[in-house]
PyMOL Python script that loads the backbone (N, CA, C, O; Angstrom):
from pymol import cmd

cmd.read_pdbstr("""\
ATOM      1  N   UNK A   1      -4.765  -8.746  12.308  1.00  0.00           N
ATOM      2  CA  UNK A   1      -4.727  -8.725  10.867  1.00  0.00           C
ATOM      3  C   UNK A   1      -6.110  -8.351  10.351  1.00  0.00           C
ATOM      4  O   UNK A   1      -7.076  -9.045  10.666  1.00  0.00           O
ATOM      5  N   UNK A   2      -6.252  -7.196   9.510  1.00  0.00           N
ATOM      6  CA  UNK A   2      -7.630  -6.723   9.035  1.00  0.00           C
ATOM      7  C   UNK A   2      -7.460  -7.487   7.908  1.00  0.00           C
ATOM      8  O   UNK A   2      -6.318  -7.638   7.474  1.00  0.00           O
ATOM      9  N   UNK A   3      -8.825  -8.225   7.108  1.00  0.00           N
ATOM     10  CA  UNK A   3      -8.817  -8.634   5.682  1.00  0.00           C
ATOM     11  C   UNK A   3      -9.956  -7.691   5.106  1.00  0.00           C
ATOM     12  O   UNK A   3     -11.120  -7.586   5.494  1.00  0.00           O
ATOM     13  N   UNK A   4      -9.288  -7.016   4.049  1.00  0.00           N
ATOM     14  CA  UNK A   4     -10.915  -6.513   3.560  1.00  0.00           C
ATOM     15  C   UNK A   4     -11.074  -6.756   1.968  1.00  0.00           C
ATOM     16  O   UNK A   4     -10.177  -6.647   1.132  1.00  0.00           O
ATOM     17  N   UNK A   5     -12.049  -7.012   1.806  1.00  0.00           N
ATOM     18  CA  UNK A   5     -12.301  -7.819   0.809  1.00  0.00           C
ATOM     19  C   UNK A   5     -12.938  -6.643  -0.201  1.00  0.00           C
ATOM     20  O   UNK A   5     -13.738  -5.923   0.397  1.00  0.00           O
ATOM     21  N   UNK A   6     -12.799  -6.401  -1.205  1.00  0.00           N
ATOM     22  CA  UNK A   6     -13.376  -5.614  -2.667  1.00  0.00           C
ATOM     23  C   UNK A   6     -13.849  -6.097  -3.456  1.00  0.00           C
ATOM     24  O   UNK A   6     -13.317  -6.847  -4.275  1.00  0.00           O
ATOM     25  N   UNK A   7     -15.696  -5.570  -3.351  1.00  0.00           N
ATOM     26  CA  UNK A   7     -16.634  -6.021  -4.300  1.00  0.00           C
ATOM     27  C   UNK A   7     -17.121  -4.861  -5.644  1.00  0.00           C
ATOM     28  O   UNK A   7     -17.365  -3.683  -5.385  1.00  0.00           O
ATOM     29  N   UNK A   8     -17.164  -5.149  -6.367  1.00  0.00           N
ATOM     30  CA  UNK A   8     -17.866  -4.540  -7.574  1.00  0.00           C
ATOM     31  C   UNK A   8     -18.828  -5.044  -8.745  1.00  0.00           C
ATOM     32  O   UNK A   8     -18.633  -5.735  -9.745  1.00  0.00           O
ATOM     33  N   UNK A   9     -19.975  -4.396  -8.193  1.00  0.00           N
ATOM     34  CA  UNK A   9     -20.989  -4.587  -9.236  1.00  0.00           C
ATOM     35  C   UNK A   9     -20.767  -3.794 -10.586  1.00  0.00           C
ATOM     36  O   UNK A   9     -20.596  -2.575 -10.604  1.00  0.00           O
ATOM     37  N   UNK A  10     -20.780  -4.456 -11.522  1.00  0.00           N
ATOM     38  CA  UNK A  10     -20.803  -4.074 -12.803  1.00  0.00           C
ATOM     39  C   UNK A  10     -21.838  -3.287 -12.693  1.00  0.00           C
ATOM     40  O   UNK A  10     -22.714  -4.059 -12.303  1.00  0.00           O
ATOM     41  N   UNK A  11     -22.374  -2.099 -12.797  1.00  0.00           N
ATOM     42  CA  UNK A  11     -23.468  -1.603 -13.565  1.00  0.00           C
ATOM     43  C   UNK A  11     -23.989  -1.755 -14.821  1.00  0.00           C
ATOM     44  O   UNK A  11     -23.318  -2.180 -15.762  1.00  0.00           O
ATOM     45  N   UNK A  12     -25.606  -1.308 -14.934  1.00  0.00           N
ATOM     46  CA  UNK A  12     -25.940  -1.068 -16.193  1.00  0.00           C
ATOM     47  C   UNK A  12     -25.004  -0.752 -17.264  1.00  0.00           C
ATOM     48  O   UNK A  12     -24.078   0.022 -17.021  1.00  0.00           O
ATOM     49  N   UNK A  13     -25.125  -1.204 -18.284  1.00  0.00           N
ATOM     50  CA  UNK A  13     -24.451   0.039 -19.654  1.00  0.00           C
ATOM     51  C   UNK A  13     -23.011   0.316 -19.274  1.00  0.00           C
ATOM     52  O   UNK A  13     -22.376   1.111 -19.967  1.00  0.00           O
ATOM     53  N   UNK A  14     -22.298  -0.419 -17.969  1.00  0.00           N
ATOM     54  CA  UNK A  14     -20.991   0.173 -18.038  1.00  0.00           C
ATOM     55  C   UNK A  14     -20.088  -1.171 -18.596  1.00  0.00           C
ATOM     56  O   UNK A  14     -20.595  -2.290 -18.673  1.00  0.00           O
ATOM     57  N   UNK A  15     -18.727  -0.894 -18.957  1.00  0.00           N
ATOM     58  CA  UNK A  15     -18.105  -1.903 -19.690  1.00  0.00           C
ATOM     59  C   UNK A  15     -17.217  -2.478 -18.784  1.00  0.00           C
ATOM     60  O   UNK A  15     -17.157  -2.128 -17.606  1.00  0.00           O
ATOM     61  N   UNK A  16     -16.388  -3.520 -19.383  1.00  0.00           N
ATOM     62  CA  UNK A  16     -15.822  -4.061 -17.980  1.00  0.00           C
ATOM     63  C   UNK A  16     -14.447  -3.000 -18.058  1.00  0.00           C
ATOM     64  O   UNK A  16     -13.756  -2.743 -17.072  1.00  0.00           O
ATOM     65  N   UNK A  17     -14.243  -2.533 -19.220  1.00  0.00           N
ATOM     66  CA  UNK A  17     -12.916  -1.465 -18.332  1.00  0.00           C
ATOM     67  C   UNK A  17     -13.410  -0.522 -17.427  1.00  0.00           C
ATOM     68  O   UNK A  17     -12.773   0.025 -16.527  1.00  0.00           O
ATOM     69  N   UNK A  18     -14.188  -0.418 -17.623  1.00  0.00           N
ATOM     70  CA  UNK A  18     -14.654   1.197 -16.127  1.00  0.00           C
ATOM     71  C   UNK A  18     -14.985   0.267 -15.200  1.00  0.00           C
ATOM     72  O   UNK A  18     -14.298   0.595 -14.232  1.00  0.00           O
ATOM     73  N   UNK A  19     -15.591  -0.658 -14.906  1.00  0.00           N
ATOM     74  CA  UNK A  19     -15.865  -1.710 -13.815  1.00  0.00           C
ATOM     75  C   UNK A  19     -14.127  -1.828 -13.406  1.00  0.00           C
ATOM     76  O   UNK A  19     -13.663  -1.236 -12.432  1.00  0.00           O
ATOM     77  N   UNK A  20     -13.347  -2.634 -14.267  1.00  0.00           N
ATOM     78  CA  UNK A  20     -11.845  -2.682 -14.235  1.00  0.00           C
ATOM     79  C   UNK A  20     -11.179  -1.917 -13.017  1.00  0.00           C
ATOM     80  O   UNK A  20     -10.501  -2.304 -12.065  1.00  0.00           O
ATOM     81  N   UNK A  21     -11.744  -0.410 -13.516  1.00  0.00           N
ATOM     82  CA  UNK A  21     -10.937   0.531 -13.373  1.00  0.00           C
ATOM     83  C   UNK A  21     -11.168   1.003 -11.866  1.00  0.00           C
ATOM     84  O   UNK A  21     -10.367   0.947 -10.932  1.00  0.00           O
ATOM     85  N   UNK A  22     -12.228   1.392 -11.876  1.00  0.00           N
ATOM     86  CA  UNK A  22     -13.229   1.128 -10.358  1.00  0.00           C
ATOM     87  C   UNK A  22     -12.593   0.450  -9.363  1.00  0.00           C
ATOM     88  O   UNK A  22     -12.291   1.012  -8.311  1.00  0.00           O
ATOM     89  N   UNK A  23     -12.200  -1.442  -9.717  1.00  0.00           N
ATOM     90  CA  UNK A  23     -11.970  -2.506  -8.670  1.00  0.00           C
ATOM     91  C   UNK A  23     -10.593  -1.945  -8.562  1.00  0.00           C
ATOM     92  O   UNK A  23     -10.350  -2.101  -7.365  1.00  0.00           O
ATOM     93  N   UNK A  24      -9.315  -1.260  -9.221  1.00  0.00           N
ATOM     94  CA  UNK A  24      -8.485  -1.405  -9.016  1.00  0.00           C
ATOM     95  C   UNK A  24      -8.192  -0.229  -8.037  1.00  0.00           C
ATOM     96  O   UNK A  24      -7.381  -0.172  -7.113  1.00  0.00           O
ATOM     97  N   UNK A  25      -9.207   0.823  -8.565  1.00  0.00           N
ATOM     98  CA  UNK A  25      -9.301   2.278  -7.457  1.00  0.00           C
ATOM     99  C   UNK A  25      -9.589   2.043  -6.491  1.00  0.00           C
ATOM    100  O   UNK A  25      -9.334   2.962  -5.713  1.00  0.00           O
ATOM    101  N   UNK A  26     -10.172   0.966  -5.922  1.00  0.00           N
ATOM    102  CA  UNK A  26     -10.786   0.488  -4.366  1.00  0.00           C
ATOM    103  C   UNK A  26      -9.966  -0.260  -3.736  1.00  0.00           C
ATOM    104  O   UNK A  26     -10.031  -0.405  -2.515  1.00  0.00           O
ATOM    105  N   UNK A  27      -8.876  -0.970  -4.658  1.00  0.00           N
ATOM    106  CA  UNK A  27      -8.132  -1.467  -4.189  1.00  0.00           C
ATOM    107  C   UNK A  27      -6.820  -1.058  -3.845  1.00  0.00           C
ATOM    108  O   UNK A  27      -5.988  -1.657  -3.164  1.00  0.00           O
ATOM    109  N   UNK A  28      -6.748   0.066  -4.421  1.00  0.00           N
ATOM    110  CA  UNK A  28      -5.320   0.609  -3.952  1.00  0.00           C
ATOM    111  C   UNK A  28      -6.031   2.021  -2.786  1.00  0.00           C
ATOM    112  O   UNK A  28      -5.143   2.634  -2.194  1.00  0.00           O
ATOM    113  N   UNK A  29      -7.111   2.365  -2.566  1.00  0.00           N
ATOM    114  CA  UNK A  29      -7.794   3.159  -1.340  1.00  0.00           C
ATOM    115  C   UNK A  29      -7.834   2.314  -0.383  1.00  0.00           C
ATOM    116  O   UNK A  29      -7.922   2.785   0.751  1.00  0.00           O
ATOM    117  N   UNK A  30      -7.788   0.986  -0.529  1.00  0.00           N
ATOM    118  CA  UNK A  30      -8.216   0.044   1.168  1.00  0.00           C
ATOM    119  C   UNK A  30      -6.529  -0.364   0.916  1.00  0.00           C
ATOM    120  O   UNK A  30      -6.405  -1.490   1.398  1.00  0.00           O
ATOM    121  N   UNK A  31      -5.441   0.012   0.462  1.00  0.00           N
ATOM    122  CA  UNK A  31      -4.331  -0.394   0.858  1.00  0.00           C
ATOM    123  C   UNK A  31      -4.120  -2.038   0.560  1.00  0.00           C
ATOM    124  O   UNK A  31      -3.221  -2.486   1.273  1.00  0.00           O
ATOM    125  N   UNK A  32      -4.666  -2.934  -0.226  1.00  0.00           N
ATOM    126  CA  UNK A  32      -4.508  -3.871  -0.559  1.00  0.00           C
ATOM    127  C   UNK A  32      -2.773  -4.047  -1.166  1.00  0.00           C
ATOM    128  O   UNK A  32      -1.903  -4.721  -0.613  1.00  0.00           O
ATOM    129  N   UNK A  33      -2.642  -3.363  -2.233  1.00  0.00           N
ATOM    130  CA  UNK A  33      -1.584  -3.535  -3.131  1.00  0.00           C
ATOM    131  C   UNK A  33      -0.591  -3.531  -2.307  1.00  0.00           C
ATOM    132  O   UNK A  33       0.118  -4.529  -2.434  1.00  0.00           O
ATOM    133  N   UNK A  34      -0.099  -2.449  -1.131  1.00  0.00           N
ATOM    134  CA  UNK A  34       0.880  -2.335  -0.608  1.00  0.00           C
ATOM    135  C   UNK A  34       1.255  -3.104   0.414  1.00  0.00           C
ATOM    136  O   UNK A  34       2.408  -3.338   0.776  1.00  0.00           O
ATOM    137  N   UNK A  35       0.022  -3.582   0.978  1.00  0.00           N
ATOM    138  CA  UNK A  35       0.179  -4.920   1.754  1.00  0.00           C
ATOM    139  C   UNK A  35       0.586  -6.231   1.340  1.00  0.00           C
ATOM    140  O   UNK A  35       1.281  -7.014   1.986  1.00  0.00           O
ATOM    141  N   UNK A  36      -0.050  -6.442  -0.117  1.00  0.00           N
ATOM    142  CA  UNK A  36       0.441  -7.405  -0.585  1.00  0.00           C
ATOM    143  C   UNK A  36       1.793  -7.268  -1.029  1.00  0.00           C
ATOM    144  O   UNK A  36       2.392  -8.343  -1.073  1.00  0.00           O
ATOM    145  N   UNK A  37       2.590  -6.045  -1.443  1.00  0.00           N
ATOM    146  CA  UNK A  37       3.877  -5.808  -1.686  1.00  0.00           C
ATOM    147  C   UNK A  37       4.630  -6.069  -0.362  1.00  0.00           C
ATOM    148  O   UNK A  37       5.823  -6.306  -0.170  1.00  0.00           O
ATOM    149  N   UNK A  38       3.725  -5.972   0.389  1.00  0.00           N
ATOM    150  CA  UNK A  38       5.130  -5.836   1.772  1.00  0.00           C
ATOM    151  C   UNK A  38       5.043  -7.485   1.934  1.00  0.00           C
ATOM    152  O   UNK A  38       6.165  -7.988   1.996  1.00  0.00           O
ATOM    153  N   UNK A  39       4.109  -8.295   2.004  1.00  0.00           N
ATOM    154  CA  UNK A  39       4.240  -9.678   2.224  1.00  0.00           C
ATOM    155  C   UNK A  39       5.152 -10.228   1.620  1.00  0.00           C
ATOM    156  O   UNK A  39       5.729 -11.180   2.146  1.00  0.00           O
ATOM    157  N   UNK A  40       5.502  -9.782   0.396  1.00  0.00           N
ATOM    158  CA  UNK A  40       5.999 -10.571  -1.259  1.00  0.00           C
ATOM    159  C   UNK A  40       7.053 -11.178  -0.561  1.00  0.00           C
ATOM    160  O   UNK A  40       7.247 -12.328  -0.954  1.00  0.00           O
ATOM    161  N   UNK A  41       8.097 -10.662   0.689  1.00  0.00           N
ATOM    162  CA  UNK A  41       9.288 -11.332   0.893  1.00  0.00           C
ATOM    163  C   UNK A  41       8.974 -11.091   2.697  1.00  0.00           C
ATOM    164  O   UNK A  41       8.410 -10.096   3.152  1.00  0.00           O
ATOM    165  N   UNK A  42       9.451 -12.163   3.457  1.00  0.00           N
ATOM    166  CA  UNK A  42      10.031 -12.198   4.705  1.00  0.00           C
ATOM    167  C   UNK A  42      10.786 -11.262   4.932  1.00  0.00           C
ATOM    168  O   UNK A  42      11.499 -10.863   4.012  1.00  0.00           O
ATOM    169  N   UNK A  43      10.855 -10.607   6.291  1.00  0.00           N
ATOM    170  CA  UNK A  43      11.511  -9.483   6.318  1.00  0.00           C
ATOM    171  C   UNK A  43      11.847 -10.008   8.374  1.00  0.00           C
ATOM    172  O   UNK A  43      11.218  -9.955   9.431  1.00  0.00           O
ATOM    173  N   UNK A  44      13.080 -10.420   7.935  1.00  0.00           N
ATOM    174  CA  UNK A  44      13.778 -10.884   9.515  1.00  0.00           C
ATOM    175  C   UNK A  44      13.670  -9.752  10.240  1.00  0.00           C
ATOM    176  O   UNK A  44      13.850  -8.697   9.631  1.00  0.00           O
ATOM    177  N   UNK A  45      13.316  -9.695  11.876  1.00  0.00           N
ATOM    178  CA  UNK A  45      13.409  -8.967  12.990  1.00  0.00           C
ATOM    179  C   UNK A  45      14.671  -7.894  12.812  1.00  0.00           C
ATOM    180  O   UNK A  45      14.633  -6.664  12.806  1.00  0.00           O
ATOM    181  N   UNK A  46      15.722  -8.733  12.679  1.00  0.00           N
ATOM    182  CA  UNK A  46      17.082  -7.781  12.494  1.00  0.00           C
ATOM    183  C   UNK A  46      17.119  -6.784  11.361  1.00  0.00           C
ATOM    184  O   UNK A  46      17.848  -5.792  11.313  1.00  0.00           O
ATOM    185  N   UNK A  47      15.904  -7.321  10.103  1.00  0.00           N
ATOM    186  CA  UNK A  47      16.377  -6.589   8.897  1.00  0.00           C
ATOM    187  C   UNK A  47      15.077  -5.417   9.147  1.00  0.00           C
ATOM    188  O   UNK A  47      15.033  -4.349   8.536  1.00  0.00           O
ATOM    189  N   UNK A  48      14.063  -5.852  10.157  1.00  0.00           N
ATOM    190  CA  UNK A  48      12.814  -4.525  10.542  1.00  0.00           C
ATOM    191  C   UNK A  48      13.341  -3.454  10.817  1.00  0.00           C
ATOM    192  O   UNK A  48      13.381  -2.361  10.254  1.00  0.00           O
ATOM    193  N   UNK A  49      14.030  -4.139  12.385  1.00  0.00           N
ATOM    194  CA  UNK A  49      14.965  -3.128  12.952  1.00  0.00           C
ATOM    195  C   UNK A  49      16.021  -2.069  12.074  1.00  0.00           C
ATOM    196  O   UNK A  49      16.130  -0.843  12.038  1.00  0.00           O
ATOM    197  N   UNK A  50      16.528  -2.879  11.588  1.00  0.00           N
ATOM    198  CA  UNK A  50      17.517  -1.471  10.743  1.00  0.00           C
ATOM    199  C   UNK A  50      17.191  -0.796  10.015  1.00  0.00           C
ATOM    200  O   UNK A  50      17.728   0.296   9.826  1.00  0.00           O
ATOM    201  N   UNK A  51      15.813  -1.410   9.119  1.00  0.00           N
ATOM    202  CA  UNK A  51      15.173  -0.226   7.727  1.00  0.00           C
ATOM    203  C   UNK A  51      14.470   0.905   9.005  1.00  0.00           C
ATOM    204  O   UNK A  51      14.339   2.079   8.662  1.00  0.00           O
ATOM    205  N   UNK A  52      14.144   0.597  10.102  1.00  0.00           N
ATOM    206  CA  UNK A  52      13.108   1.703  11.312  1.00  0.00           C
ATOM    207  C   UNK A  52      14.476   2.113  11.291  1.00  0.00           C
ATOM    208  O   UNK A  52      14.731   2.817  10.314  1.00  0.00           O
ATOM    209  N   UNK A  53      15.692   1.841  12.263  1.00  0.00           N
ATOM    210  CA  UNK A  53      16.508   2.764  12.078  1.00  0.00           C
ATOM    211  C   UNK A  53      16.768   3.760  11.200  1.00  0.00           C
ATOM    212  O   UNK A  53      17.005   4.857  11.703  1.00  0.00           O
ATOM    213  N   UNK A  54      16.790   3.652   9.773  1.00  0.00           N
ATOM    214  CA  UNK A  54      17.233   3.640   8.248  1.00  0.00           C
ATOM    215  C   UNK A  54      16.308   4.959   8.388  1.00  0.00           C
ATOM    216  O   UNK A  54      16.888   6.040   8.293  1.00  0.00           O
ATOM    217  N   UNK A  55      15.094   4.951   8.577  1.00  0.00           N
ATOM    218  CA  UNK A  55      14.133   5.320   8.597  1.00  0.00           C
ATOM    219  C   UNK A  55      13.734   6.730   9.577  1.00  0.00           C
ATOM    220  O   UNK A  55      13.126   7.765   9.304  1.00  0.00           O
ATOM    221  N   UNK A  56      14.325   6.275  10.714  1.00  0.00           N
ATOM    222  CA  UNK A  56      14.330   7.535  11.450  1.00  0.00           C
ATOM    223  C   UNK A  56      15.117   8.754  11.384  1.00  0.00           C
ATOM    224  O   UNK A  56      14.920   9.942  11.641  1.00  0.00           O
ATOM    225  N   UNK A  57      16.503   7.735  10.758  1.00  0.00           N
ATOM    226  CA  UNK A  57      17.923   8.401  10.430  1.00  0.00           C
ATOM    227  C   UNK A  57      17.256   9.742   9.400  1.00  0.00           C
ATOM    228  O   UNK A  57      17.217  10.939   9.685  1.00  0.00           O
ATOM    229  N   UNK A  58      16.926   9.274   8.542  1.00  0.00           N
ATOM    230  CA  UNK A  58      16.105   9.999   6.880  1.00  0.00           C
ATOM    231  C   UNK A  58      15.206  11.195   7.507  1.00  0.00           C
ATOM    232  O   UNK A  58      15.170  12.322   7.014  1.00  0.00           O
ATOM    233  N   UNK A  59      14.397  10.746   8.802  1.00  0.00           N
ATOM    234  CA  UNK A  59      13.519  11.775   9.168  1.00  0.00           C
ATOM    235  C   UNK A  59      13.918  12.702   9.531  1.00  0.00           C
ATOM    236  O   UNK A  59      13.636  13.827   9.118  1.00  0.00           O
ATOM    237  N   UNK A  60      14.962  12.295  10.733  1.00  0.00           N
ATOM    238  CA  UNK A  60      16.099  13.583  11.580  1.00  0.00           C
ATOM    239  C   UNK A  60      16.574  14.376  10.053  1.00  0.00           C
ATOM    240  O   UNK A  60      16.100  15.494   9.850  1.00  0.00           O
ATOM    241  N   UNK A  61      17.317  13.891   9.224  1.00  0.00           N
ATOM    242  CA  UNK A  61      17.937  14.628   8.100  1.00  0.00           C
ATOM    243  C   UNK A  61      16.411  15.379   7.338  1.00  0.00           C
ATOM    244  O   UNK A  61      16.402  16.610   7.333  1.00  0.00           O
ATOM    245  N   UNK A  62      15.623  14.915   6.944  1.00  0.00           N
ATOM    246  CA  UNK A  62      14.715  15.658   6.600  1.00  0.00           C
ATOM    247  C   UNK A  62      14.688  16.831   7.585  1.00  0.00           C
ATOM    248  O   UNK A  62      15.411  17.736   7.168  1.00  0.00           O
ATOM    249  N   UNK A  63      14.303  17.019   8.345  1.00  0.00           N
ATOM    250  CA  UNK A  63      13.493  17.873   9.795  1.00  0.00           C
ATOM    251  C   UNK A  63      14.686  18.879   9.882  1.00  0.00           C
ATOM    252  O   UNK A  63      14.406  20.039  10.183  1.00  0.00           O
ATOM    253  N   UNK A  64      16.190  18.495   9.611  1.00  0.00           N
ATOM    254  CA  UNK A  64      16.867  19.309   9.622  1.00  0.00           C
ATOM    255  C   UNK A  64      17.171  20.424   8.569  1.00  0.00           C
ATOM    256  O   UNK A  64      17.891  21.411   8.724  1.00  0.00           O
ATOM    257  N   UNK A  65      16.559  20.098   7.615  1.00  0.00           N
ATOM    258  CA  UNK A  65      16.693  21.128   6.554  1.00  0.00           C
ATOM    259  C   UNK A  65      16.319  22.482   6.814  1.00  0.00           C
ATOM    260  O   UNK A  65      15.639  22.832   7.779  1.00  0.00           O
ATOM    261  N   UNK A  66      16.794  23.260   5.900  1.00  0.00           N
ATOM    262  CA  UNK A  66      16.806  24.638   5.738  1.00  0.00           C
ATOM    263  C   UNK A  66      16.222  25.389   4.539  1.00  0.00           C
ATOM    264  O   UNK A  66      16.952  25.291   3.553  1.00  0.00           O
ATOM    265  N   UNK A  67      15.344  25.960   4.384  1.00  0.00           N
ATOM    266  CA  UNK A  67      14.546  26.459   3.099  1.00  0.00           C
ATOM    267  C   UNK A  67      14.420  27.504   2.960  1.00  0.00           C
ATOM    268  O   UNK A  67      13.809  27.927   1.979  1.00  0.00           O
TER     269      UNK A  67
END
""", "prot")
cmd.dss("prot")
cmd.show_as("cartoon", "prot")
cmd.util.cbc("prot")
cmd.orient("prot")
C-alpha cells in the first residue's frame, strides 16, 4: 500500500482559491481521488473476479472493431 501525502504552501500574494486549486490538481495527479473512490465500498473476491471478466470481455469487443 503506497500513502502519499499532498502538501501546499500557500505562496506570497496568492489567494486561497489558486492555493485551492493547486491542492486539488496534485491530488487528482498522485491518484488520490480514485483510490479513495475505489475504497468507498468493499468489493467481494467473487464481485473482482467478474467486473476483470466484465472487463476483458469489453476489451476483446473493443480490439475487434472495424474503422
Amino acid at each position: 500500500m503506497v500513502i502519499s501525502l499532498v502538501f501546499i504552501k500557500v505562496r506570497d500574494e496568492e489567494s486561497i482559491e489558486e492555493a485551492l486549486r493547486r491542492f486539488k490538481h496534485d491530488c487528482e495527479r498522485n491518484g488520490i481521488l480514485k483510490e479513495i473512490k475505489r475504497r468507498e465500498h468493499y468489493v467481494t473476491p467473487a464481485m473482482k473476479r467478474k467486473i476483470k471478466s466484465q472487463e476483458a470481455r469489453r476489451k476483446v469487443r473493443k480490439g475487434r472493431r472495424s474503422y
